[in-house]
C-alpha positions as CSV (number, residue, x, y, z in Angstrom):
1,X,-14.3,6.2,-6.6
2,X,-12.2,6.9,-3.7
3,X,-8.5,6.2,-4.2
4,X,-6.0,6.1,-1.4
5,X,-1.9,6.1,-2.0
6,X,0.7,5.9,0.4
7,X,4.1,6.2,-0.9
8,X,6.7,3.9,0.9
9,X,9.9,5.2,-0.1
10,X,11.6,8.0,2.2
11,X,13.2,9.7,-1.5
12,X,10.6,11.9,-2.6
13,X,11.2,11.5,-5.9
14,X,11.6,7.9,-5.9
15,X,10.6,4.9,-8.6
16,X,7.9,3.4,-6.9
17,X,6.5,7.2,-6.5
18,X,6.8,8.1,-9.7
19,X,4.9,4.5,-10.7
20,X,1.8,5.1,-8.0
21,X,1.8,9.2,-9.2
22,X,1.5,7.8,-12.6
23,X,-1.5,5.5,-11.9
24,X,-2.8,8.3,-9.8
25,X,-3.0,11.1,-12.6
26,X,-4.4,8.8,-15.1
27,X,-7.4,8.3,-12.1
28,X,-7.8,11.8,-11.7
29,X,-8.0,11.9,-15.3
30,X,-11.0,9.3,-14.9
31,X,-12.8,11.1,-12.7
32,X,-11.2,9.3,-9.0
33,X,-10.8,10.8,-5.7
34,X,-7.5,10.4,-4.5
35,X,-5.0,11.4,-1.6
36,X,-1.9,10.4,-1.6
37,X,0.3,10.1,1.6
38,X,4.1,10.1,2.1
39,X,4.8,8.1,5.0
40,X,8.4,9.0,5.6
41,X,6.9,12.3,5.9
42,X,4.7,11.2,8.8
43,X,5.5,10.4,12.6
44,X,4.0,7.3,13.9
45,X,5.0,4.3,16.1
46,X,3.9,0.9,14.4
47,X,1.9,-1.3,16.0
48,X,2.3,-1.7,20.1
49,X,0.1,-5.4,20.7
50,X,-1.9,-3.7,23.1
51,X,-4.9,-5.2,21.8
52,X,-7.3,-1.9,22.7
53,X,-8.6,-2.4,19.0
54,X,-9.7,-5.8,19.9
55,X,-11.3,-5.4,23.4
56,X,-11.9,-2.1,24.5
57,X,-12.3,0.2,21.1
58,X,-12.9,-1.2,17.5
59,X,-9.6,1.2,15.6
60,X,-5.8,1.4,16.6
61,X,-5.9,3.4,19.9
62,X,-2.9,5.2,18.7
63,X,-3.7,8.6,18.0
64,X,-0.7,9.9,15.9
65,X,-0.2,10.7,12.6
66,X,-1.1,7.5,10.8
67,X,-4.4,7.7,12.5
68,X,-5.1,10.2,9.1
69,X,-3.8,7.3,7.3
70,X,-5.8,4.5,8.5
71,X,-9.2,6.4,8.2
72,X,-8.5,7.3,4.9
73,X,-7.6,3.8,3.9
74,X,-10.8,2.4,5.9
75,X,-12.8,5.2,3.3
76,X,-11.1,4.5,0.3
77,X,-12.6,2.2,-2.4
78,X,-9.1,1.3,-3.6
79,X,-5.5,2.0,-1.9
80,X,-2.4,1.7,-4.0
81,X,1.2,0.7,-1.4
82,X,3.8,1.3,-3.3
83,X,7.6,0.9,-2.1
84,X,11.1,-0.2,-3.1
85,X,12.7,-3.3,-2.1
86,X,15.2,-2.1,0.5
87,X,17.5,-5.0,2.4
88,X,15.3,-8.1,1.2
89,X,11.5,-6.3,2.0
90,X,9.1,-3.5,1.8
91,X,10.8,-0.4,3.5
92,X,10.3,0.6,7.2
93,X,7.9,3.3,6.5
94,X,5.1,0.8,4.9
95,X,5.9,-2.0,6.6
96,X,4.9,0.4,10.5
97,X,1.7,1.2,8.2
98,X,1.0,-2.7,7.4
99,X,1.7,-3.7,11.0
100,X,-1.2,-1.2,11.9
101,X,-3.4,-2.7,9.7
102,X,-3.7,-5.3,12.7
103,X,-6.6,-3.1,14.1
104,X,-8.6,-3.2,10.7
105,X,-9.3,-6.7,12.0
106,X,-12.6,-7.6,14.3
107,X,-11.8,-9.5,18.1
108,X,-12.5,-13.1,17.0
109,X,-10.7,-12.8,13.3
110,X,-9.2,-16.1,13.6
111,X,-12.2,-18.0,13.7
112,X,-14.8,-15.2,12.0
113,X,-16.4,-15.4,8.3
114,X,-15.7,-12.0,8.4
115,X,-12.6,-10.8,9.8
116,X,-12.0,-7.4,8.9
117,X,-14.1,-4.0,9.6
118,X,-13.2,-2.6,6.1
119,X,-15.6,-3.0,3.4
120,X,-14.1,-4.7,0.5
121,X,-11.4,-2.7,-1.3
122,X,-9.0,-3.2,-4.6
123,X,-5.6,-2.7,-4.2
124,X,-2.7,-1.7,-6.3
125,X,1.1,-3.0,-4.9
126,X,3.8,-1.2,-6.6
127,X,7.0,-2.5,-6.1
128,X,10.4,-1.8,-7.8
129,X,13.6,-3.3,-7.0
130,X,17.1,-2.7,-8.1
131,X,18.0,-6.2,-8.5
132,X,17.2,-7.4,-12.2
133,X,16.6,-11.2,-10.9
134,X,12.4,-11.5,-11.2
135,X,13.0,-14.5,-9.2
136,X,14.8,-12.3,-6.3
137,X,12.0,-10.7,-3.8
138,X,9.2,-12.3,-5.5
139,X,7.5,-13.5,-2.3
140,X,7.1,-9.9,-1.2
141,X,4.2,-9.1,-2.6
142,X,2.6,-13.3,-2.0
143,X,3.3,-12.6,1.7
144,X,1.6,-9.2,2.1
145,X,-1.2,-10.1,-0.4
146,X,-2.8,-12.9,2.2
147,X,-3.0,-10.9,4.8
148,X,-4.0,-7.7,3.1
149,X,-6.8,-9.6,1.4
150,X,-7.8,-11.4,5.0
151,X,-8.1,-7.6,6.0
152,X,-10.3,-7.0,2.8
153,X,-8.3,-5.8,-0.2
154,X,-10.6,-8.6,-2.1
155,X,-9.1,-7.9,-5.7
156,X,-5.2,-7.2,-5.6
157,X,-2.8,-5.9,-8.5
158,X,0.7,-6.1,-8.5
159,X,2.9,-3.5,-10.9
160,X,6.5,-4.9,-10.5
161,X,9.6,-3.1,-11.7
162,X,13.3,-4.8,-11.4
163,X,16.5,-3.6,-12.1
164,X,16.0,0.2,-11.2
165,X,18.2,1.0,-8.3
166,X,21.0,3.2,-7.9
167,X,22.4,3.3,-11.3
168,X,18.4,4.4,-12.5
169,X,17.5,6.7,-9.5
170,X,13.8,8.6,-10.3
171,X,13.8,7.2,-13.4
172,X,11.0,4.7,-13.8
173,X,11.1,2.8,-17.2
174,X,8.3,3.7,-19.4
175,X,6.9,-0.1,-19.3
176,X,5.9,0.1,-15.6
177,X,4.5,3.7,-16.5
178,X,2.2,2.0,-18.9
179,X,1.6,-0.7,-17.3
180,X,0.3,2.1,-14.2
181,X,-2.0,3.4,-16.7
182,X,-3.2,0.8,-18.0
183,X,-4.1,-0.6,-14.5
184,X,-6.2,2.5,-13.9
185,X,-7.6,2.9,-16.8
186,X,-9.0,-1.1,-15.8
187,X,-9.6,-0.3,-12.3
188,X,-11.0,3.1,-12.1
189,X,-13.5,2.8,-15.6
């Protein structure tokens, strides 16, 4: 199995990073494939509505570095996002990666049966948040989960971690460390 991370947060050593390392390691452990990407780490414009990937070529036409990204993702058998809540949403850095996702999609999606070029894929969304309030943010991962599955991410898992901000930095609590094991060790075998 071939996994895929990209790790929203631009703190290295951030919560949701330590929560998508943790599911990664227990995959290795399992015998997975995986690469793991730091976006913040990356330059690369988000999408530009030019369309190219919709009339002219069939992948974004954008050849920077998320082009690495996106060809990994469009290999990968499952792709774990993970990122903080930051100001209400997913960060900058994974939100220019979802808008690019737009080219994963064939010309006539709207209307098609099949409307993306990926084969189907699991995904893992791993999301912390420093407010403690479940109720706060919880249409993040609703949002992002129709259109990721519209682009093919047919089985979807979220790991959810509140009340970890400032006063918690890179310190993940052990239940969402479980709780990344356990979701590989129910993904991956």
């Amino acid at each position: 199995m071939k996994i895929v991370s990209l790790l929203g947060s631009p703190r290295p050593n951030s919560n949701s990073s330590a929560i998508a390392n943790r599911f990664l390691k227990t995959a290795q452990e399992l015998g997975a494939e995986t690469t793991c990407f730091t976006l913040n780490r990356l330059n690369y414009r988000g999408c530009q509505g030019c369309y190219v990937c919709k009339t002219t070529l069939d992948h974004c036409v954008l050849r920077d570095d998320l082009a690495q990204v996106l060809d990994a993702v469009a290999e990968a058998d499952l792709v774990v996002l993970a990122s903080p809540v930051y100001y209400g949403e997913v960060t900058s850095q994974l939100k220019g990666f979802l808008d690019r996702t737009f080219s994963y999609l064939v010309p006539d999606y709207r209307t098609s049966a099949t409307p993306t070029r990926l084969s189907p894929k699991k995904l893992v969304f791993v999301q912390t948040q420093g407010h403690p309030d479940e109720e706060m943010f919880a249409d993040i991962f609703q949002r992002y989960e129709h259109f990721l599955k519209w682009t093919g991410f047919t089985e979807a898992t979220l790991i959810r971690a509140c009340g970890i901000g400032p006063g918690s930095v890179d310190a993940p609590p052990e239940e969402a460390l479980r709780e990344a094991e356990a979701v590989a060790r129910r993904l991956v075998s």
